[in-house]
N, C-alpha and C positions, 0 to 999 in steps of 0.2 A: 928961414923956416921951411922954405921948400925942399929945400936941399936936405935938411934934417931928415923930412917924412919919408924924401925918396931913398936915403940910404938905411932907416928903419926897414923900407917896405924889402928892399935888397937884399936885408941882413936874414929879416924873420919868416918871410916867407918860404924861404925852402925849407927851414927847419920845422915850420908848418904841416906841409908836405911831405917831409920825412916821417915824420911822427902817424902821421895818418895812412903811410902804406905797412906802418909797423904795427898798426893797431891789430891786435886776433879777432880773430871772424868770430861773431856772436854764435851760439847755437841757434838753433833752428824751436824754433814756436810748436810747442805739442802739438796747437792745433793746426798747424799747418801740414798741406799735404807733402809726402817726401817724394825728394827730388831725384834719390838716386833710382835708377833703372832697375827694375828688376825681371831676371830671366824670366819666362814661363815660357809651360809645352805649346808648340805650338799645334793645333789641331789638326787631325790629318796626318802627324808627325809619324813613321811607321817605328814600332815599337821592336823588341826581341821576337824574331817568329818560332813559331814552332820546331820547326827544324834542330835550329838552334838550340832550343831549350831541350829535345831529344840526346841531339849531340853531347851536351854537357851531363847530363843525368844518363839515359838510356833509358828513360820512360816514353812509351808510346800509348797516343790516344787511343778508345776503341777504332774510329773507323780508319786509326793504322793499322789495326791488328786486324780488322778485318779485310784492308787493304794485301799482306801480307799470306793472308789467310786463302783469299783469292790466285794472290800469287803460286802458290804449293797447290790449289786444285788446278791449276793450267800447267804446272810440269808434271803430275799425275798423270795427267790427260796425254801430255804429248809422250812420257815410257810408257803408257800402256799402248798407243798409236807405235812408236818403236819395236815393243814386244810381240806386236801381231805379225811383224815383217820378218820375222826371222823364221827359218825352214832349219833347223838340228837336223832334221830327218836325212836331211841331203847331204849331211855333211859326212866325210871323208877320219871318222876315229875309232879310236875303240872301244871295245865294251865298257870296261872303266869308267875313261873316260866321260862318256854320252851317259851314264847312268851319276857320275858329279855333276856334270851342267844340269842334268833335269833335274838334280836337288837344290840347285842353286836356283834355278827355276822358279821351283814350286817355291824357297823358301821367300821369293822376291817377290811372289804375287801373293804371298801372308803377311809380307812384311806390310807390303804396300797398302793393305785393305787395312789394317790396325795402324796405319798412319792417315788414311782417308778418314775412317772412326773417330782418333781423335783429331783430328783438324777441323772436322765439325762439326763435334763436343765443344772445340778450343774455339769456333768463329762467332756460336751462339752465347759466348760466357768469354768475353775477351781479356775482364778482369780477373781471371779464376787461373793462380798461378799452377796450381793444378793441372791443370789442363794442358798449360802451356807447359809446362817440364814434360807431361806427357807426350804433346807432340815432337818438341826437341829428340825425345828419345827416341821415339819414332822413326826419326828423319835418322839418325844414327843407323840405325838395323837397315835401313832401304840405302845408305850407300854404297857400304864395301860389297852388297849384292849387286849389284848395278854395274859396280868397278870389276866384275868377275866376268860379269855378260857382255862386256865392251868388250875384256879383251878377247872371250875366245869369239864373240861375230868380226871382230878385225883380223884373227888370224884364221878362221873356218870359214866367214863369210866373204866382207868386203869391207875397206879399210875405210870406206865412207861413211857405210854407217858406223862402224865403230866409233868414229868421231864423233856422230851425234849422240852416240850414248855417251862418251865423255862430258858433251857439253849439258846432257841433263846430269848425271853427276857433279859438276861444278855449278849449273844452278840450284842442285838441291843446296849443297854447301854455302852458296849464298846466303838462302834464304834463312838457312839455320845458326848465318852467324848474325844477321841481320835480327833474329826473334832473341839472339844470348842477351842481349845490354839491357831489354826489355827486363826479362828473365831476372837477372842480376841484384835489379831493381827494385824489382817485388818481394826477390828476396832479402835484399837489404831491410826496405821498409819493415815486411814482418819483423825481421830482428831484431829492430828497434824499437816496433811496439810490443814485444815480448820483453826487453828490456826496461821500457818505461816502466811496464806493469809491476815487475818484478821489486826495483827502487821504488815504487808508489808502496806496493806492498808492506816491504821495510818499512817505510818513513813511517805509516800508519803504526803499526805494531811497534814499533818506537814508542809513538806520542802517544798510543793507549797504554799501554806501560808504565809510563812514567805519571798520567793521569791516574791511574789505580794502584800508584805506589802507595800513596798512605788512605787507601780504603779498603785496605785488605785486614780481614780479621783474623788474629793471632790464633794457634792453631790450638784447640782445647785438649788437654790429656784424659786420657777414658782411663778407670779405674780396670786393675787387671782381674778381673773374674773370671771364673770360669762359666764356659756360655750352658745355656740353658735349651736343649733343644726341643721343642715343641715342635709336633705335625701330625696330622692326620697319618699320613702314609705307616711312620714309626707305632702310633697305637694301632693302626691295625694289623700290625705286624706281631705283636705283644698279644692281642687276643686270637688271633690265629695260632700261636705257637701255642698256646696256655689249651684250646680249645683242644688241638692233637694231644696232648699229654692228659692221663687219666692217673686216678690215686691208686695205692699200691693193693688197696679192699677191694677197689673194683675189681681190679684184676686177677684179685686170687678167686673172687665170686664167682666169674666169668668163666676161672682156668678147672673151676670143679666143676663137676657134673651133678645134677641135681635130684637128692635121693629120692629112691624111690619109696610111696606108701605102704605100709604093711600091706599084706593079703588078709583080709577076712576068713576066719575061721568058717568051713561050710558045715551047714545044720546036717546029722543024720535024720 
């Protein structure tokens, strides 16, 4: 009898155990909490900076613009510190000459004052693309001037300063490719809510359309007579014409002269 149990317990046993690591896992109880992990931000976590989010669009905040805007008033400052340093008078050309450079001159210190103006215009109104195309343009007119005055103080004056006029020329050009992406931007955007407007527009005029498709009243046909003109204006035209025109009695009444009385026979 022993011997039976023990080869019973032999036989069933593992197939016990087999069975039960074959079994599938139950599902999990609604009310229970779950078990899997899940991410979250951690706080503190630093996110897309700014920068970044410039780089991909070329939108900049106001106080980058007025960061930038700052920028262009301190290389003003330093060509017009530049401009003061230069003596023409002393130099060694000809009439010609010395009468281009002072045109070029004069047109560098207009150019530069209608770039100071809109700079700020453009620092006080950062988001006003207006303004900022305006200074862009700006910044155009004041370099190939600048690029004129470099070269002839590098070859009239001294080769040192000419280089520093170059290098405000290449920071103007900085600065003006640094404000395009900006620029770009603003202009996209409008295009696109010029755009929207325009599809919204449609879609409306569509859906009104087709809403007063059947409330519209069929068109009546007017009988064709001939019209009847009544006005003031027309009858007093009618009685003023009638009023000049007189009858053919009066006129012969008028056109004779009117006889004269006998004379009375005088008494002796």
């Amino acid at each position: 009898m022993k011997i039976l149990l023990f080869l019973w317990c032999i036989t069933l046993c593992p197939l016990a155990a087999l069975g039960q690591s074959r079994k599938p896992a139950l599902p999990p109880h609604p009310n229970e909490p779950a078990t899997e992990q899940i991410q979250t931000e951690t706080i503190g976590q630093p996110g897309p900076s700014p920068a970044s989010h410039a780089e991909t669009t070329g939108y900049m905040e106001p106080a980058q613009v007025k960061a930038l805007a700052h920028k262009l008033y301190l290389a003003e400052y330093r060509l017009d510190d530049l401009l003061s340093q230069v003596n023409p008078d002393k130099w060694k050309m000809s009439p010609a000459t010395r009468k281009s450079f002072d045109q070029t001159m004069d047109s560098l210190r207009k150019a530069l004052a209608a770039e100071e103006d809109w700079r700020g215009q453009f620092d006080q109104r950062p988001d006003s693309l207006y303004l900022g195309f305006q200074t862009y343009v700006a910044i155009s007119a004041v370099l190939p001037r600048v690029d004129g005055v470099a070269r002839a103080v590098t070859h009239y004056e001294n080769a040192s300063l000419g280089v520093q006029y170059s290098q405000s020329v290449n920071q103007f050009f900085d600065l003006q490719q640094s404000l395009e992406p900006h620029l770009a931007f603003l202009l996209k955007n409008q295009d696109g809510l010029m755009v929207d407007a325009q599809s919204n527009l449609a879609s409306c005029q569509n859906e009104l359309n087709y809403a007063m498709a059947g409330r519209q009243q069929k068109a009546v046909p007017m009988k064709n007579i001939a019209p009847v003109f009544k006005g003031r204006g027309r009858a007093a035209h009618t009685a003023a014409a009638a009023s000049t025109e007189k009858p053919a009695d009066a006129q012969g009444a008028t056109s004779k002269p009117a006889a004269k009385p006998p004379d009375k026979p005088q008494k002796n």
